[in-house]
MARKEPA-429383 format. One line per 5 residues: number of its first residue (from 0); their letters; for each residue y, x, z of C-alpha. Coordinates in nm, 2 decimals, padded with zeros to 4 digits. Each point is the difference from the previous one (the first is absolute). Layout:
BEGIN
NUM = A = Y X Z ~ ...
***
This chain:
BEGIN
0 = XXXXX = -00.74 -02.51 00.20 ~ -00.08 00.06 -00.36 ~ -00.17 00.31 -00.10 ~ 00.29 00.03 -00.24 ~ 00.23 00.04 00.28
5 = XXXXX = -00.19 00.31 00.16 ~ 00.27 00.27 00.13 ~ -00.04 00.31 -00.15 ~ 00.34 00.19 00.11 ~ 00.08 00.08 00.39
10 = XXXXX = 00.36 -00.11 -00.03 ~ -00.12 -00.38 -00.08 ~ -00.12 00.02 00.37 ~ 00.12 -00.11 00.30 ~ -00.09 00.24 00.29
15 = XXXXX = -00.24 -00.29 00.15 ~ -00.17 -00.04 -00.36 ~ -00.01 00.40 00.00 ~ -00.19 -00.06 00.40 ~ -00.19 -00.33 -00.17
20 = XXXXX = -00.17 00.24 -00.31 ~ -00.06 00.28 00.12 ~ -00.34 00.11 -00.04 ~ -00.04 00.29 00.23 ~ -00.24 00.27 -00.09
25 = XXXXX = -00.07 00.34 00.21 ~ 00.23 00.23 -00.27 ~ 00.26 -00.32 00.03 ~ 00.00 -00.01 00.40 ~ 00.00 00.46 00.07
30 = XXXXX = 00.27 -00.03 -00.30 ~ 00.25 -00.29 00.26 ~ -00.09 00.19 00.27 ~ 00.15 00.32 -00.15 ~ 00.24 -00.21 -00.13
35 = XXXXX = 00.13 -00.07 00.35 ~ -00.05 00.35 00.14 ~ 00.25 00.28 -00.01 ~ -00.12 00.13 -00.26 ~ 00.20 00.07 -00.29
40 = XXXXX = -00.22 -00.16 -00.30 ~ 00.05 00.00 -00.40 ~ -00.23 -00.33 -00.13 ~ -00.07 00.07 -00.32 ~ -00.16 -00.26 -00.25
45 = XXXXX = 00.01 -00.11 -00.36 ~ 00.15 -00.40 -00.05 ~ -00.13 -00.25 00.20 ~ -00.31 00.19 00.15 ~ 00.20 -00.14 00.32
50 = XXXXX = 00.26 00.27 00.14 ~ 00.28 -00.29 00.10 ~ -00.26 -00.21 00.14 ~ -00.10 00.26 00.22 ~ 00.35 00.10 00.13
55 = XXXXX = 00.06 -00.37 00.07 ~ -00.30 -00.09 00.19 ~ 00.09 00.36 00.24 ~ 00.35 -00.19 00.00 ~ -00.13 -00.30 00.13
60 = XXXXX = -00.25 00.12 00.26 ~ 00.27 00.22 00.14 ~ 00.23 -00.30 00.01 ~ -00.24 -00.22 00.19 ~ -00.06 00.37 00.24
65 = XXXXX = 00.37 00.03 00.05 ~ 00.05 -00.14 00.37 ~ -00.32 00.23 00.11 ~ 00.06 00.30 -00.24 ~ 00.37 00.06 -00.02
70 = XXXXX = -00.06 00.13 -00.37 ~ 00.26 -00.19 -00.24 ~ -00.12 00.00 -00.36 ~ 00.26 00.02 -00.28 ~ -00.11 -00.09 -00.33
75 = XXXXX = 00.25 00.08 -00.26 ~ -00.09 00.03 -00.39 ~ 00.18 00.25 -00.24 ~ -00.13 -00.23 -00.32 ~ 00.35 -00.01 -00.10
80 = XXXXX = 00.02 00.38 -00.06 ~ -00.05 -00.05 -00.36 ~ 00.38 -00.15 -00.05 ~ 00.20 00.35 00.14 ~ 00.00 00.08 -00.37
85 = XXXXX = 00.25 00.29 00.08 ~ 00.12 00.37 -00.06 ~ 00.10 00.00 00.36 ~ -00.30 00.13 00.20 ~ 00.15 -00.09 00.31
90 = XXXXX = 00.05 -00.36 -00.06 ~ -00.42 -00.08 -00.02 ~ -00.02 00.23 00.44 ~ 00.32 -00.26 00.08 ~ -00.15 -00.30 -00.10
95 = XXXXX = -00.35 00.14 00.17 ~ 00.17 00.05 00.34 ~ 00.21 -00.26 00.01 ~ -00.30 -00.27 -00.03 ~ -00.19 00.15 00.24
100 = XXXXX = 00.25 -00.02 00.22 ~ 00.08 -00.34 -00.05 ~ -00.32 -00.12 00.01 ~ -00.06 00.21 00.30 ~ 00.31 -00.14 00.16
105 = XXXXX = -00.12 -00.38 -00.09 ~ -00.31 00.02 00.12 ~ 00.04 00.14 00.36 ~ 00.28 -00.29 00.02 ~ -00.26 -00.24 -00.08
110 = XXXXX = -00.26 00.12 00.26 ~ 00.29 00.03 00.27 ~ 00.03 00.35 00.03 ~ 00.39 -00.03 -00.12 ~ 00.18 -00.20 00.28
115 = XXXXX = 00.32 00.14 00.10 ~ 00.26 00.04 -00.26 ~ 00.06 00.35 00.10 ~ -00.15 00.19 -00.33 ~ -00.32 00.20 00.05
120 = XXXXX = 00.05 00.12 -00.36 ~ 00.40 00.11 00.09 ~ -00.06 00.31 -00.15 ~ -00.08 -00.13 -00.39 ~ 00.31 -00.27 00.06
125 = XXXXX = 00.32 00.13 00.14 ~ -00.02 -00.22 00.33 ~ -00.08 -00.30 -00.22 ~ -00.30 -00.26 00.20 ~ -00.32 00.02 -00.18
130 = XXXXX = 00.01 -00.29 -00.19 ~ 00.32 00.08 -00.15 ~ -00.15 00.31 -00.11 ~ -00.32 -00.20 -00.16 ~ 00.23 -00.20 -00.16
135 = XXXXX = 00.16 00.33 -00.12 ~ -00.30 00.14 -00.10 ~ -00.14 -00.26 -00.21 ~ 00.31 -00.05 -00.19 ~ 00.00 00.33 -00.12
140 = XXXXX = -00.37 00.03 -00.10 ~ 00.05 -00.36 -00.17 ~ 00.27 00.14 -00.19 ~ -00.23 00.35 -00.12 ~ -00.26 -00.26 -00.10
145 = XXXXX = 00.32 -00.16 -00.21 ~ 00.17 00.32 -00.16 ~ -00.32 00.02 -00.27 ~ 00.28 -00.30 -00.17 ~ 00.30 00.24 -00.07
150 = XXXXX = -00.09 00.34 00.11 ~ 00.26 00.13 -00.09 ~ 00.19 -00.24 00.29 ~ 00.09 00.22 00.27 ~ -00.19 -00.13 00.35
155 = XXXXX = 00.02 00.15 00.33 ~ -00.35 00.19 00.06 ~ 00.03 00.17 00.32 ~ -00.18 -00.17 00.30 ~ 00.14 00.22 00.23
160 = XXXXX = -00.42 00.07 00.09 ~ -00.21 00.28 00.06 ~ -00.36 00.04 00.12 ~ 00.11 00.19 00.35 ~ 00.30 -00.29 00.06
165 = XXXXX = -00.33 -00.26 -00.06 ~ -00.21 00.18 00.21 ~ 00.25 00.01 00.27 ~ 00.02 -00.35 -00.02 ~ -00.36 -00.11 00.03
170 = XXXXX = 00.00 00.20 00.30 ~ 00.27 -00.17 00.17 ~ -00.12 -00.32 -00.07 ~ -00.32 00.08 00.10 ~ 00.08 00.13 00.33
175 = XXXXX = 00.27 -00.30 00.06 ~ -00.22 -00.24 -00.07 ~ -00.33 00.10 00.09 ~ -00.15 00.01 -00.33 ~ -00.29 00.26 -00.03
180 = XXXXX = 00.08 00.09 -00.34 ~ 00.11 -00.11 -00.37 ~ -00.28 -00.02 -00.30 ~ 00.19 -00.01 -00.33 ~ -00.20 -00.19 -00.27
185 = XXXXX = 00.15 00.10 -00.33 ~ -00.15 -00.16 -00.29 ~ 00.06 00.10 -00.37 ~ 00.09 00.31 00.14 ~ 00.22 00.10 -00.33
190 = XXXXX = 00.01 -00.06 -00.33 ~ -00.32 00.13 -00.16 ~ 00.16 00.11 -00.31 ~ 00.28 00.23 00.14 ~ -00.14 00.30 00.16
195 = XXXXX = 00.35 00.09 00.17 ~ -00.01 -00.33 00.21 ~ -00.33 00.07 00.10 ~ 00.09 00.38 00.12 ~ 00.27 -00.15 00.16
200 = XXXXX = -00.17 -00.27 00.22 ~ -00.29 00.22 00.09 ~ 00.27 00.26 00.12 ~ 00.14 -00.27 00.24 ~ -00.33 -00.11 00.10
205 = XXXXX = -00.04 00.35 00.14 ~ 00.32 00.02 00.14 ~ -00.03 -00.35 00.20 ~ -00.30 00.10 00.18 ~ 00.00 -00.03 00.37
210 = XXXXX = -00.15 -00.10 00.34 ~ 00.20 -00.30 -00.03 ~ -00.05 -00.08 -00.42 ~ -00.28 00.01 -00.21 ~ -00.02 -00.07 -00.37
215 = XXXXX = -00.22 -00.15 -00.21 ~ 00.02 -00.02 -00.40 ~ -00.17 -00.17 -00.24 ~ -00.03 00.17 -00.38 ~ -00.20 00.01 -00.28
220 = XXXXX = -00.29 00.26 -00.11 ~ 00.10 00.22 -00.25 ~ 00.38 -00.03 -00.07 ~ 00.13 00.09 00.33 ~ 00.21 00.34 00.06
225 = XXXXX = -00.01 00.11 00.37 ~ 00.25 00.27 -00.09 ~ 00.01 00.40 00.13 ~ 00.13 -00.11 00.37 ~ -00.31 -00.24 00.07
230 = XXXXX = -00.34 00.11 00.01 ~ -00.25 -00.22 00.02 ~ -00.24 00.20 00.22 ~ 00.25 00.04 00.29 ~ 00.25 -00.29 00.00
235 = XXXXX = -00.22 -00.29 -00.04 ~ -00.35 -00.14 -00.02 ~ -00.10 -00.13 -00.39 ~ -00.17 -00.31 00.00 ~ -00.17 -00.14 -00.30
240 = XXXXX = -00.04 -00.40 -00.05 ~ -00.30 00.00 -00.20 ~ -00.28 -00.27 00.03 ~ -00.31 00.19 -00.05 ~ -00.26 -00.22 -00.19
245 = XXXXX = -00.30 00.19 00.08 ~ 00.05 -00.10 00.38 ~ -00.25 -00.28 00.10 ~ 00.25 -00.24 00.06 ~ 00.24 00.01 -00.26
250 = XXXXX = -00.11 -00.29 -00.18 ~ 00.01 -00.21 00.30 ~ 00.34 00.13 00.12 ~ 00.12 -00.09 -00.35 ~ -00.15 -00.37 00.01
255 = XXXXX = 00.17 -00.02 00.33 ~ 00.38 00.10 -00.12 ~ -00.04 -00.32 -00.21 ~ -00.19 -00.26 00.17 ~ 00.28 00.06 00.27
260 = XXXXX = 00.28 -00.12 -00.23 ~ -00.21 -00.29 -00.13 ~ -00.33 -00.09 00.24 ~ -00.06 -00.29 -00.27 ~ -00.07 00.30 -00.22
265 = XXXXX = -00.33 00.13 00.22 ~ -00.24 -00.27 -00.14 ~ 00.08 00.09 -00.38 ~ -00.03 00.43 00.07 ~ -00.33 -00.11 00.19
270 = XXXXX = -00.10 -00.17 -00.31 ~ 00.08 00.26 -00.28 ~ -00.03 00.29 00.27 ~ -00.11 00.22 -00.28 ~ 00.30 -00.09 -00.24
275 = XXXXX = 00.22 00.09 00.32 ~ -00.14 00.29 00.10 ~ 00.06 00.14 -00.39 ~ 00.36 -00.10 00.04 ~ 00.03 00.18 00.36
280 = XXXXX = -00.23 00.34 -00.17 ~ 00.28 00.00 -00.27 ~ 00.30 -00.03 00.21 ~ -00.14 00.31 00.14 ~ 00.17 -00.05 00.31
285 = XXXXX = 00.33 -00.12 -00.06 ~ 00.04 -00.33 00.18 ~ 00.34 -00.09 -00.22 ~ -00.25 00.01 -00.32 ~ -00.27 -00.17 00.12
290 = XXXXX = 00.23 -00.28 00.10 ~ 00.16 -00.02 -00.31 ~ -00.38 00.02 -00.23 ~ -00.15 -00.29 00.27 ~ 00.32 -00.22 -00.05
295 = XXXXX = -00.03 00.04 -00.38 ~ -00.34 -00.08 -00.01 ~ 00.07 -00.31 00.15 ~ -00.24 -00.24 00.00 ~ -00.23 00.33 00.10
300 = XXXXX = -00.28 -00.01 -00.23 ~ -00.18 00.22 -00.23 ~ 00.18 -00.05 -00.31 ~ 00.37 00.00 00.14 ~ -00.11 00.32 00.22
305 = XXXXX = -00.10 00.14 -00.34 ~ 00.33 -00.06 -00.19 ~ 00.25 00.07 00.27 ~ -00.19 00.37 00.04 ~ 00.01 00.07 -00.40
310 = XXXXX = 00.36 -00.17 00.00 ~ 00.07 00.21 00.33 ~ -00.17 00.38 -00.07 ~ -00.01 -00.02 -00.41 ~ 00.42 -00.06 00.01
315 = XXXXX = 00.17 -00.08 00.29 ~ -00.03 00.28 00.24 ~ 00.01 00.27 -00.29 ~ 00.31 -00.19 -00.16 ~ 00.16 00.06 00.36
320 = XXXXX = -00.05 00.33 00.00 ~ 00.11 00.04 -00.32 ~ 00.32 -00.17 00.06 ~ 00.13 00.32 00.24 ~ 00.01 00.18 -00.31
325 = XXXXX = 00.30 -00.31 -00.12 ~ 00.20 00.07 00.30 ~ -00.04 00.38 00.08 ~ 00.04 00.16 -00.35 ~ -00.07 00.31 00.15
330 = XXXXX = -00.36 -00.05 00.11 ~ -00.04 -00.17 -00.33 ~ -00.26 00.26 -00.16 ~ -00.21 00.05 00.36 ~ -00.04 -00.36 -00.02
335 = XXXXX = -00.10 -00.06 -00.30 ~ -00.27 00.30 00.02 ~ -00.16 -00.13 00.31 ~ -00.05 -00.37 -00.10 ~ -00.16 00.24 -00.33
340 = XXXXX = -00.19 00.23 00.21 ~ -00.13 -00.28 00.19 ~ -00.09 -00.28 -00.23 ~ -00.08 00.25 -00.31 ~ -00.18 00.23 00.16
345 = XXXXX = -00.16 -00.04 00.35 ~ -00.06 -00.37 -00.01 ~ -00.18 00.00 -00.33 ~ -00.18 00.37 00.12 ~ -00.14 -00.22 00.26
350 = XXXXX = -00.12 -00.29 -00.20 ~ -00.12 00.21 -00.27 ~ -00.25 00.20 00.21 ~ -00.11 -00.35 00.14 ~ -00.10 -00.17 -00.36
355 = XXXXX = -00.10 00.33 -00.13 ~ -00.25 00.17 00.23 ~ -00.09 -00.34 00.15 ~ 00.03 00.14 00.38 ~ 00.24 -00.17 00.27
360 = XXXXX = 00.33 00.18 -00.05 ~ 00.15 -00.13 00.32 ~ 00.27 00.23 00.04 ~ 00.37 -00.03 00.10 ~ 00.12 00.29 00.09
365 = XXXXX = 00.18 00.25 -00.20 ~ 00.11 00.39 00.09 ~ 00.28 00.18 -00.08 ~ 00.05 00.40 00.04 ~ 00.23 00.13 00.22
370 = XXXXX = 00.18 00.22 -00.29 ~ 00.02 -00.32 -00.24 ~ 00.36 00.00 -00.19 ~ 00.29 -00.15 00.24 ~ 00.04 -00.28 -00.23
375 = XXXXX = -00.39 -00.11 00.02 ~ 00.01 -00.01 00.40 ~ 00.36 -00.23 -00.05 ~ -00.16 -00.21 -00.29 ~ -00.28 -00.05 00.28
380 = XXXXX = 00.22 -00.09 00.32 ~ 00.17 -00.24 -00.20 ~ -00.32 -00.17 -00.09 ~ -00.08 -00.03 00.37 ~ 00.37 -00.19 00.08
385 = XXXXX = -00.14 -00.23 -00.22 ~ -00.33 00.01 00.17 ~ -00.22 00.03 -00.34 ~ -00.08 00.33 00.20 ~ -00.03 00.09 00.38
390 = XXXXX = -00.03 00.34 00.12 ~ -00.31 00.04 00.16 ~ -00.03 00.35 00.16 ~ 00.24 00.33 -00.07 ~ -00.20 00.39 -00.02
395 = XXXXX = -00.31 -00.11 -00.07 ~ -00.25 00.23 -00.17 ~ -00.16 -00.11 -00.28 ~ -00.21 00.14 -00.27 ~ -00.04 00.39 00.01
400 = XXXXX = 00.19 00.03 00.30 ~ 00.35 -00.11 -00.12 ~ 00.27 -00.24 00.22 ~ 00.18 -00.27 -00.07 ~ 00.10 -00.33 00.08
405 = XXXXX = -00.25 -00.35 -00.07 ~ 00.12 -00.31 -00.11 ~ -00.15 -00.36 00.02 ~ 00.06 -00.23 -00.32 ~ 00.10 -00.35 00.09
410 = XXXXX = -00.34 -00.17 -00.04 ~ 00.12 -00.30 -00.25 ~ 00.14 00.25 -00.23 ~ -00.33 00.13 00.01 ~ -00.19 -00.33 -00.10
415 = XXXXX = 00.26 -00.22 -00.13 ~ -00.07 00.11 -00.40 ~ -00.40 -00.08 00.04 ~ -00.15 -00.36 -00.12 ~ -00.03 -00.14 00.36
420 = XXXXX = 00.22 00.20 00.27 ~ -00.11 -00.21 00.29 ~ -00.34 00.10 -00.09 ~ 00.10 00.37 -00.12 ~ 00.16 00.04 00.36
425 = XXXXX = -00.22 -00.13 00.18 ~ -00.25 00.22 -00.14 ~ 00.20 00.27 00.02 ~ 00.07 00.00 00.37 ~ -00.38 00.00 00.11
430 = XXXXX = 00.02 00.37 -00.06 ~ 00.32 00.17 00.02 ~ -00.04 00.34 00.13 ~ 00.35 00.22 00.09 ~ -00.20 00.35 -00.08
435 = XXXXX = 00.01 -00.10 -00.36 ~ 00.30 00.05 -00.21 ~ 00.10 00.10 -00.35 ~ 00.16 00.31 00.00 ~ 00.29 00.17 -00.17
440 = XXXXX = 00.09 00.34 00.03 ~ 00.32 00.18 00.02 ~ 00.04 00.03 -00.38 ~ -00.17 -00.25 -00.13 ~ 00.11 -00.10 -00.37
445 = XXXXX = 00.05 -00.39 00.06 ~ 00.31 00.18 00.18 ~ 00.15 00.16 -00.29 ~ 00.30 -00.31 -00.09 ~ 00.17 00.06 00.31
450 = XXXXX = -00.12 00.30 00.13 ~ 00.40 00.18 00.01 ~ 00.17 -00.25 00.07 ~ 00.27 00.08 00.24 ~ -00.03 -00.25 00.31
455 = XXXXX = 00.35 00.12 00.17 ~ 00.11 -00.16 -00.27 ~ -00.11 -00.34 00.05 ~ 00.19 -00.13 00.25 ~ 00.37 00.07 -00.20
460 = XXXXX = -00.05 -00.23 -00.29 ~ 00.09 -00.37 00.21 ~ 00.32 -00.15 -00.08 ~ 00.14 -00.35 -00.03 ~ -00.34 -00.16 00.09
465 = XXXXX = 00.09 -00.25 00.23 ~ 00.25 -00.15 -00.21 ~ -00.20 00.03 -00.33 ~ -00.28 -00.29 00.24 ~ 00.27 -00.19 00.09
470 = XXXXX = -00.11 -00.30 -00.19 ~ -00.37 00.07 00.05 ~ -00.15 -00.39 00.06 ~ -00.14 -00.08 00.39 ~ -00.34 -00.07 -00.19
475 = XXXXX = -00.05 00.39 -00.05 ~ 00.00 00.09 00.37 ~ -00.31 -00.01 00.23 ~ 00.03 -00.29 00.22 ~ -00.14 -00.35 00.07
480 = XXXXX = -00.03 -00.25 -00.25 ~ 00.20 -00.21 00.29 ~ 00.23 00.26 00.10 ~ 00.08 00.00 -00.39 ~ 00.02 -00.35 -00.02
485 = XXXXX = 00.29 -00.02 00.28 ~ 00.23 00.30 -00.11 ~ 00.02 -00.22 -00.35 ~ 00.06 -00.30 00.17 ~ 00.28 00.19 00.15
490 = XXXXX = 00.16 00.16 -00.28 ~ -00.12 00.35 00.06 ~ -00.18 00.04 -00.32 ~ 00.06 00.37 -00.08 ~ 00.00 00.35 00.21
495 = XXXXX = 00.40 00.01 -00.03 ~ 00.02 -00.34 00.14 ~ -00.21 00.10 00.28 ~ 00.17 00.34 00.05 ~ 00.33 -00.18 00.01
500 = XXXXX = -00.08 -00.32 00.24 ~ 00.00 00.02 00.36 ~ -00.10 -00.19 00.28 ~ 00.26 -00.24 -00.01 ~ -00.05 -00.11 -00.36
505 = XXXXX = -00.42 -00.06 00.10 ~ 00.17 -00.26 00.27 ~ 00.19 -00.20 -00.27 ~ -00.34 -00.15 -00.06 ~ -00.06 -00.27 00.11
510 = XXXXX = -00.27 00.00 00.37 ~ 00.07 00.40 -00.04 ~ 00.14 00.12 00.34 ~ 00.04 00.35 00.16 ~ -00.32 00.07 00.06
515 = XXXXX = -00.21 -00.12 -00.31 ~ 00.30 00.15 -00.22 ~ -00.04 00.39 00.12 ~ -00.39 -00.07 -00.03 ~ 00.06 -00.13 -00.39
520 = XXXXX = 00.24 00.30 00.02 ~ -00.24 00.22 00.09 ~ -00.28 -00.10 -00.21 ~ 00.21 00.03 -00.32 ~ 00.21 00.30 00.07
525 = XXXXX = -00.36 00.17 00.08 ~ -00.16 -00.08 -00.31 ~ 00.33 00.12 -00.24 ~ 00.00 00.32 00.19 ~ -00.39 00.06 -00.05
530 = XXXX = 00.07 -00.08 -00.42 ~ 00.24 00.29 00.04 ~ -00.14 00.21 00.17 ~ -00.33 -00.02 -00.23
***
C-alpha cells in the first residue's frame, strides 16, 4: 500500500479492516466494553478523534460474541439527518424511527433470529411479515431523505412508530428468539446544526430504553442539544473520545494506528522518529489528522513534515473552520471572533511571552469564566467541533478562586506559525503542564464584538443551503485521493450527483456489484453529509 492511500474516514472500512487496525489502548478497550453493556452511553468527540471507529469495532466483537452472548448489535447512522430540510417537525422523529426499525428488523434476519414468517413486529405493520415491513420502512425514510428536492411535494411521513410499539417489539423478539438483548449503535446521531433534531432524538433515546434495548449515540463536543426531557446525569453515561498526549504511550499508540495500515511504513517512522513524533504531538490526538499530515508528508522527511504542518495549521484547518461561517450565516459573527480570539490574541500572547522574557512558555491551555457572554462559550464549542479546541475539564477553579471550564489548543495551531514546527513541537511537548493556562475572566474586553449577541437566534437563519452546494466539485470533500479518483471515473463529480445516485447507478460500472457499490455508496454519501453538516 502507498502511504498516499492511508484511510482516514471509518466508512472507507470494511468491518475486518476496522478488526485489522485497531490499535487497542486501555481508554479504547473500558470504552467497547461499555459500549456492549446496558448502559445507555452518549460518545462524544470532535472529527475524526475516532467515535465511528469505536462503535464499529464494539459492532464487530459483539458479532463474532453472538452465538455465546445472545446480544445482537444494530448499527444504524443518522448522517443523513441533514437532508429533512423541513417545517414539519414530525417528518425528521418518522424518518428516525423508521430506520431503526428497519435496520433492527434486517439485522436480526441476518443473525437468524427472524425465522417464521409470522411478524414479531405485527404491531408497527398491520399483520404485514417483517420483511414487508423493512421494505416499508425504508421506502419511506428513502423518500424523507428525497423531499429536500421539492419540499413543497407532499410525501407520506407517518411511520405508524412510537418508542413503546418499539419497545414492545424488542421484547418479543427477544424472548422468541432467545436473544439477551438489542444494543442500538446510532452514529451521527442528528444533524449538528439543527438543535430541534437533536432534542428530538435524545427524547427517543430516553424513551427506547429497556432491559431488552440499549442505545448508544455518537455526537460531537460542543454543538449538541440534549433538550429539557434528557438529562445527561440520569439517562446516560457521557463518554469523551479524547487521546490524551500527556499519557506515556500516546506517541506509540499513534505510530501504531499507522504502521497497521502500511507495515512498509515502520522502517521510515523508525528512521525520522523525531519528525513523526512532531506530526503525532500536533495532531494532538486525533487519529483522522494525523493520518491525513503523515500521508501528506509523503516521502516522511524533515522538509515535507515541515511544509505539510505550515500548509496544514497556518491555512487549512483555520480555513475549515472558517467555512461554517459560509454555510451557517447565523453563527457567522461567533466564527469569525473565535478564529480572531484565537489566532490574534492567545496564540501570539503565548509566543510573545516566549521571545520576550526568554523563559519556556509551554502552555496550551486556556480558561474561560463561568459568567463569560453566551456567545463567547458558543464561539468556543464551535471551535472544539472543529477540534482547533478540546475541552479539557468543566468547574475548575482558577486564579483567586473563580470557576470555569479549561480548554486545550490543538497543538499544531500552536507551533505551525514558528520557523521550524517540527522542532517548535517537539520542544514544546517536553514540558507541557495542564495546571497552567491563560485565563480570561467573565468580562474580559477581548469579548466586547460579540458580547450581546443573541444565540436563540442562531439557529433560524438556514434556508436553501443544500440546494445553493449542489454543484460543489467532489474535490472539496474529505475523502481519499482514491476514493476521489473512482466517484470521477464514475460520473459522480458533484454533491447533487451524489445525493441523487443510488446504488443501482454505482453498479452500471463496470466490476461494480452489490457489495462494492453500497461500500462506494457509503463512502461518498458520508463524506457529502460531513461538508454539510460542517
Amino acid at each position: 500500500m502507498s502511504v498516499n492511500e492511508l484511510h482516514f474516514r471509518t466508512e472507507d472500512l470494511t468491518l475486518d479492516d476496522v478488526g485489522k487496525y485497531f490499535v487497542e489502548t486501555d481508554f479504547d478497550r473500558q470504552t467497547i466494553d461499555i459500549l456492549k453493556s446496558k448502559k445507555t452511553v452518549v460518545l462524544q468527540g470532535a472529527r475524526g478523534v475516532g467515535k465511528s471507529f469505536l462503535l464499529k469495532v464494539a459492532q464487530k466483537e459483539m458479532d463474532e460474541e453472538f452465538a455465546n452472548s445472545k446480544t445482537l448489535a444494530v448499527y444504524v447512522t443518522f448522517n443523513k439527518a441533514g437532508l429533512l430540510q423541513t417545517s414539519d417537525a414530525e417528518r425528521f422523529k418518522h424518518w428516525m424511527l423508521a430506520k431503526i426499525c428497519n435496520r433492527i428488523i434486517r439485522e436480526a434476519r441476518k443473525r437468524g433470529a427472524l425465522q417464521s414468517h409470522s411478524s414479531l413486529f405485527a404491531a408497527l405493520s398491520s399483520g404485514e411479515d417483517d420483511e414487508a415491513t423493512a421494505s416499508r420502512l425504508e421506502t419511506l425514510w428513502n423518500g424523507l431523505e428525497d423531499a429536500w428536492k421539492n419540499d413543497s411535494a407532499l410525501i407520506e411521513a407517518d411511520s405508524g412508530v412510537d418508542p413503546e410499539m418499539i419497545k414492545d417489539a424488542v421484547e418479543d423478539l427477544c424472548e422468541q428468539a432467545g436473544l439477551r438483548r438489542i444494543v442500538l449503535l446510532i452514529d451521527e446521531a442528528a444533524h449538528v446544526f439543527i438543535p430541534e433534531q437533536q432534542r428530538q432524538f435524545f427524547t427517543v433515546m430516553r424513551d427506547l430504553r429497556s432491559p431488552y434495548l440499549s442505545v448508544k449515540a455518537a455526537v460531537y463536543p460542543g454543538v449538541t442539544y440534549f433538550g429539557d426531557s434528557f438529562q445527561m446525569s440520569h439517562d446516560a453515561e457521557l463518554i469523551n473520545v479524547n487521546r490524551n498526549i500527556l499519557d506515556s504511550g500516546y506517541l506509540n499508540s499513534m505510530r501504531e494506528i499507522v504502521i497497521r495500515q502500511d507495515p512498509e511504513l515502520e522502517v521510515v517512522i523508525n528512521r525520522h522518529g523525531a519528525v513523526f513524533d512532531a506530526l503525532a504531538f500536533a495532531a494532538s490526538g486525533n487519529p483522522r489528522t494525523l493520518l491525513k499530515t503523515v500521508s501528506a508528508a509523503s516521502p516522511l522527511n524533515t522538509n515535507n513534515a515541515q511544509r505539510v504542518m505550515r500548509e496544514y495549521y497556518r491555512d487549512t484547518i483555520w480555513g475549515e473552520h472558517s467555512a461554517l461561517g459560509d454555510r451557517y450565516i447565523g453563527h457567522r459573527a461567533v466564527i469569525d471572533w473565535g478564529l480572531e480570539f484565537l489566532q490574534q490574541e492567545v496564540i501570539p500572547m503565548l509566543r510573545k511571552k516566549q521571545h520576550q522574557s526568554g523563559e519556556s512558555d509551554r502552555r496550551v491551555f486556556l480558561w474561560i469564566h463561568r459568567d463569560a457572554p453566551a456567545a463567547v462559550k458558543e464561539a468556543l464549542r464551535l471551535l472544539c467541533y472543529s477540534g482547533i479546541l478540546h475541552e479539557a475539564g468543566s468547574g475548575l477553579v482558577a486564579t483567586r478562586g473563580l470557576i470555569g471550564t479549561r480548554f486545550m489548543l490543538n497543538v499544531g495551531t500552536r507551533t505551525g506559525p514558528e520557523a521550524d514546527p517540527v522542532a517548535a513541537t517537539n520542544w514544546l511537548r517536553g514540558a507541557i503542564s495542564i495546571k497552567r493556562m491563560v485565563e480570561f475572566g467573565a468580562n474580559h474586553e477581548v469579548y466586547s464584538p460579540i458580547a450581546k449577541l443573541d444565540v436563540e437566534k442562531m439557529d433560524e437563519v438556514r434556508q436553501e443551503f443544500i440546494k445553493s452546494q449542489l454543484d460543489l466539485s467532489v474535490d472539496q470533500l474529505d475523502m481519499t485521493a482514491f476514493a476521489r479518483k473512482k466517484l470521477k471515473e464514475l460520473g459522480f463529480d458533484t454533491v447533487g450527483k451524489i445525493l441523487a445516485a443510488s446504488e443501482a447507478d454505482f453498479q452500471q460500472a463496470r466490476y461494480v456489484g452489490a457489495v462494492r457499490s453500497r461500500r462506494m455508496m457509503n463512502i461518498a454519501t458520508a463524506a457529502v453529509m460531513e461538508y454539510l453538516s460542517g
